[in-house]
N, C-alpha and C positions, 0 to 999 in steps of 0.2 A: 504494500500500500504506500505509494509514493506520495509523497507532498511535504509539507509545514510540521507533521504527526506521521507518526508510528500507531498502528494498531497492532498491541502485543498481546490480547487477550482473550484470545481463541476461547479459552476453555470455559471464559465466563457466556460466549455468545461468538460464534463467526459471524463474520462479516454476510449479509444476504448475498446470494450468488444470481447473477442476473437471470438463467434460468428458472432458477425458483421464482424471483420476480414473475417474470413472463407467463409463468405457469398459475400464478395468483392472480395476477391481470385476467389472463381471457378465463379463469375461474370465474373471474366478477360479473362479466358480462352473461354466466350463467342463473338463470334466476330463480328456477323452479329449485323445489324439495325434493332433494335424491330420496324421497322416500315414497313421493309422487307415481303413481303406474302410467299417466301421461308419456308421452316422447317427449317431452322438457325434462322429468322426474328423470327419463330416464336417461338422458344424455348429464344429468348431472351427477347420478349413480355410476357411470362409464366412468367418470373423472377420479370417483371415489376407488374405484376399483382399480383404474389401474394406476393408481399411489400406492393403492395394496399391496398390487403385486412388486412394483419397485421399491415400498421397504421388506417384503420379504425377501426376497432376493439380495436383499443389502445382507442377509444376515443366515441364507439360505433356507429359509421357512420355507411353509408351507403357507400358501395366500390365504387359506381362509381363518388361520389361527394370529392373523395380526388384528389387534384390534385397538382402535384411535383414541385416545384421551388428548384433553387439554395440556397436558405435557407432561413430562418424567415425576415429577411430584402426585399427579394426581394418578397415574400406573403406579407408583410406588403404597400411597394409600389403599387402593385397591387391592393391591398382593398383599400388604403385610395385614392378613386378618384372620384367624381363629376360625372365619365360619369360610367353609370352602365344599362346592357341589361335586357329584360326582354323579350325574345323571341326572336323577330326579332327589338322590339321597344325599343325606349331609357328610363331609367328613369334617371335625375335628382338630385344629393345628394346637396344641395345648403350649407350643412354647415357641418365641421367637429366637434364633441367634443372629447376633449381629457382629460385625469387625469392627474395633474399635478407631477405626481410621474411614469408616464409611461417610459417605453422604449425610449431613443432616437430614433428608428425606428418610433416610432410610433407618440412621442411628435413631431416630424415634420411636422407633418402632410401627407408626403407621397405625392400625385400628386394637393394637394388643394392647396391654395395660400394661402399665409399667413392670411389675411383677415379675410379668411372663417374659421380658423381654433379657436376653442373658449376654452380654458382650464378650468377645473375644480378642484376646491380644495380639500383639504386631511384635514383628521383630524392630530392630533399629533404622532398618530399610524399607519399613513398613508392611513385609511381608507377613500374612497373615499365620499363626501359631496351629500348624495343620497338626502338633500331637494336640495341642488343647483341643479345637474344631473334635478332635476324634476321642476325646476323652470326655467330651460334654455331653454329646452324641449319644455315647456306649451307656451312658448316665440316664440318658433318658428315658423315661417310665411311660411305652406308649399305651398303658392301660389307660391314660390321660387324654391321649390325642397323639398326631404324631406331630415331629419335628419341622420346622421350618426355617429356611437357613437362607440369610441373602446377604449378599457380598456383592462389591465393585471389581468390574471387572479390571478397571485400572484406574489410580485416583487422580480425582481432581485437581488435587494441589501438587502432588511429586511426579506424577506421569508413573508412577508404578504398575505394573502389570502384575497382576496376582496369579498363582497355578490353578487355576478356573477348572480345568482338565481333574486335578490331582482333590481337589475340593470335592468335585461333579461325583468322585468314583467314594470317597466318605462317605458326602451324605447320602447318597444310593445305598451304601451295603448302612448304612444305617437305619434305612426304607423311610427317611424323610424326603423332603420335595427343597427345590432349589431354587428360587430366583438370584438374578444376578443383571446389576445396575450395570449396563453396557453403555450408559451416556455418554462417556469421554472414549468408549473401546472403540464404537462403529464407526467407519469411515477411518481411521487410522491403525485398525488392525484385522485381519480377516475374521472373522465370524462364521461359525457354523453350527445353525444348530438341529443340522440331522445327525450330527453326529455325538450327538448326549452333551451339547453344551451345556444345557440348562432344562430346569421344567420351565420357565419362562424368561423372559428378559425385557430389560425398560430400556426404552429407548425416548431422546429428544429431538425434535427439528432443527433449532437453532445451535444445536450444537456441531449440526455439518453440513451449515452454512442457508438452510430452510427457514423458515419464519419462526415469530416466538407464540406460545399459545398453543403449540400441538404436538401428542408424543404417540406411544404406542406401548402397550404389550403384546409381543412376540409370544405364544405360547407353543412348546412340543408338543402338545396337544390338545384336544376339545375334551377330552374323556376326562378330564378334572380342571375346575375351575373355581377363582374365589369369588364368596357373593359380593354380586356387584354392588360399589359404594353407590353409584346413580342409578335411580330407577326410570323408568322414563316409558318411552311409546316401541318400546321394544328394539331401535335401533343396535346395532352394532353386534348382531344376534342376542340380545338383550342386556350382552354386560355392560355396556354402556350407555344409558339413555339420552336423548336430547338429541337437535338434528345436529347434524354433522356442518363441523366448520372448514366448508369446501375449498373456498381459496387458499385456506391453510393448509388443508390434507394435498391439495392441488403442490403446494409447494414444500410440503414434506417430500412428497414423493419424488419429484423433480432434484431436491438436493440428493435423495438417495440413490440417484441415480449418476448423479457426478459423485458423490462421495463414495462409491462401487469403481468406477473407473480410472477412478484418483489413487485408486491402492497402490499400482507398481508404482508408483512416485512417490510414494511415503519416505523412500530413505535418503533423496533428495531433501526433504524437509530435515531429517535428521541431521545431517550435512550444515543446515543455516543456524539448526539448534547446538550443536557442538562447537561451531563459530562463537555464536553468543558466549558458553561457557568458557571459551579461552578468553574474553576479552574480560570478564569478570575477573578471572584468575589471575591476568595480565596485572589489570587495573590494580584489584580488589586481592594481592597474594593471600591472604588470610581470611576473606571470603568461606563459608562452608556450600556445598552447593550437596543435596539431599538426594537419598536413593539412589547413587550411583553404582552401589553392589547389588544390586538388581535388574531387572530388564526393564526398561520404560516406556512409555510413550514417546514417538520420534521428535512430536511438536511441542514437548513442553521440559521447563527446568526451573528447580525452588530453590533460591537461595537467601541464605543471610549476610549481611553485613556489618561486621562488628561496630560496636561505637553508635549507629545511629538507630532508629526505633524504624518499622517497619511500614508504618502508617508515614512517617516521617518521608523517609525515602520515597516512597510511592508519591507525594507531594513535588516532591522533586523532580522525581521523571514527569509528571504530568506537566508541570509550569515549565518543563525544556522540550515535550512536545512527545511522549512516550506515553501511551496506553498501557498499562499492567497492573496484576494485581498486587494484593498482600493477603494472600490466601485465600479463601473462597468469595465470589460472590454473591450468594445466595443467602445473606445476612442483614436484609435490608437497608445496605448499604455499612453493614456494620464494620470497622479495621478493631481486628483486637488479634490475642492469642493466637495461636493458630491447633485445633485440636488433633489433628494429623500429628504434627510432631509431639504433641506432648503423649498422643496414644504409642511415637516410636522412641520415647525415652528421655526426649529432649527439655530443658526449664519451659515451665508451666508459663514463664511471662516470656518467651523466642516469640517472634514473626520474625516471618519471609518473603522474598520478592518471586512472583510468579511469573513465568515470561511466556505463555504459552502461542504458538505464530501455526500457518497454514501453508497450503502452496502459494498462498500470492503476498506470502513476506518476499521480498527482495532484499537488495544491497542495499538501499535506501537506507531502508527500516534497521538496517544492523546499524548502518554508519550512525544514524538519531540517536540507537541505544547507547553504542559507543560514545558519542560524545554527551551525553547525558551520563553515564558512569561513572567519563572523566572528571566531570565537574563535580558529581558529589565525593570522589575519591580527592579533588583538589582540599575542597570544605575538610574533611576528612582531616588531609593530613597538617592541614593549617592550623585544624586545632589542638591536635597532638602536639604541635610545634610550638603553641601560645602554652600551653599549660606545661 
């Protein structure tokens, strides 16, 4: 993103992609209710459908087990809940687990009650504790109900990739069920979920590069399902109610379709992200930069900087003309701690600078960070050198 600014903050929102634009547009000009039996109704149903099919294909589903929410928060309240169908019958989740490095969506636990909700620890890398995972599990008394387990597939703040694979094959011989937050996965890592990724998975729009407002759950299958948080006129085969917000599904599907095409190019991105981290290192020797003994995301990197506050900094890059975070953005607008690292061992009062970029970061955008780094690295050592 060339200009005056840097946009480095992917992981809070991409950039809209002008296909998805284009595909929201002549959404607009459709006017009828995809639920409509009319030839309006149903030329607006065709739109919905094949978003369908381009976010399941984004993740190798199966078309008719995606189903559209208002976006990853509102898929995330819907999975995490106690009461889940199984045809016409109920089953029972009696206990949630969660990673102690997840999503606020998700470390909430969603419709469970506090109680039931049981967290799990990280290593220093923020890799999730798979003997604990397997010890809590073995623990479980499904005279109760059975297990429910959801995890990110890689986090939002470190770019960490979890063993999703090595997790999938736990909670199975455990004969619990599995969701898994794939918002920051899709589009910058392959996804497959014919092959037991998940019994479900959350997905966002604007996270790969589609509007804001609309997400999904991907489920492996129809034969079990949780009850739906919305009730409604039976849309979305009922787990969803309310009509469908088509210009947004229009441009869900439309990003899913570049962010499917955009994979063999991911490690290009990687490439611009290891740039950044040498210039930090450069600048910043004493810099810590997070999760690196792990496998991460190509487009993103968390680091601290000793000496200044993290909200601080972030102040700085913006009035030099850089976009980034200081840990998550889904805190309404809140800069504090950061709970990521304090889940990987780190002081309870650390923040960190989050740099997360796309394929349409260029040279620009490095150079603005660069010389933004410089200048708080100058502040930096000026006052090391007063005191």
């Amino acid at each position: 993103m060339a200009g005056t600014r840097a946009y480095l903050d992917y992981n809070a929102s991409a950039p809209l992609l002008s296909t998805a634009r284009d595909a929201m547009i002549a959404a607009l000009d459709v006017a009828a209710n995809p639920s409509s039996v009319h030839a309006e109704g149903r030329a607006a149903r065709r739109l919905i459908e094949n978003a369908r099919r381009d976010v399941a294909t984004l993740v190798n589903a199966r078309v008719e087990h995606v189903v559209f929410t208002s976006g990853a928060t509102e898929a995330a309240s819907t999975l995490l809940t106690p009461d889940w169908q199984m045809g016409r019958g109920g089953v029972r989740m009696s206990r949630l687990y969660v990673c102690e490095a997840d999503h606020p969506c998700v470390l909430n636990g969603g419709r469970f009650p506090a109680a039931q909700v049981a967290r799990i620890g990280v290593d220093t890398n923020g890799i999730v504790d798979l003997d604990a995972l397997a010890a809590a599990l073995a623990a479980h008394d499904k005279a109760d109900g059975l297990p429910l387990v959801a995890i990110h597939a890689a986090n939002n703040e470190t770019g960490v990739i979890q063993p999703v694979g090595r997790i999938a094959e736990t909670v199975k011989a455990a004969g619990g069920i599995l969701v898994v937050d794939a918002v920051q996965a899709a589009g910058r890592i392959p996804i497959d979920m014919s092959a037991g990724y998940a019994d479900c998975l959350i997905l966002s729009s604007h996270k790969i590069g589609g509007p804001k407002g609309v997400g999904a759950i991907v489920a492996a299958s129809d034969l079990m399902m949780p009850k739906p948080l919305i009730n409604g006129g039976g849309q979305e085969k009922g787990h969803r109610g309310g009509t469908e917000n088509l210009a947004a599904i229009a441009g869900f599907g439309a990003a899913a379709r570049q962010a499917l095409a955009g994979l063999p190019g991911i490690a290009a991105v990687g490439r611009r992200r290891d740039e950044i981290e040498t210039i930090v290192k450069t600048l910043v020797p004493d810099a810590e930069i997070f999760g690196t003994g792990a496998t991460r995301l190509a487009n993103t990197t968390f680091f601290a900087i000793p000496g200044i506050k993290a909200e601080t900094a972030q102040i700085a890059f913006d009035l030099a003309g850089v976009a980034l975070s200081a840990g998550s953005a889904c805190s309404s607008g809140k800069v504090g701690p950061s709970h990521v690292l304090k889940a990987m061992g780190f002081s309870d009062g650390l923040g960190a600078l989050r740099v997360s970029i796309g394929h349409a970061t260029g040279a620009e955008d490095i150079e603005l960070f660069r010389a933004a780094l410089a200048g708080i690295a100058l502040r930096l050592a000026g006052r090391e050198k007063a005191a």
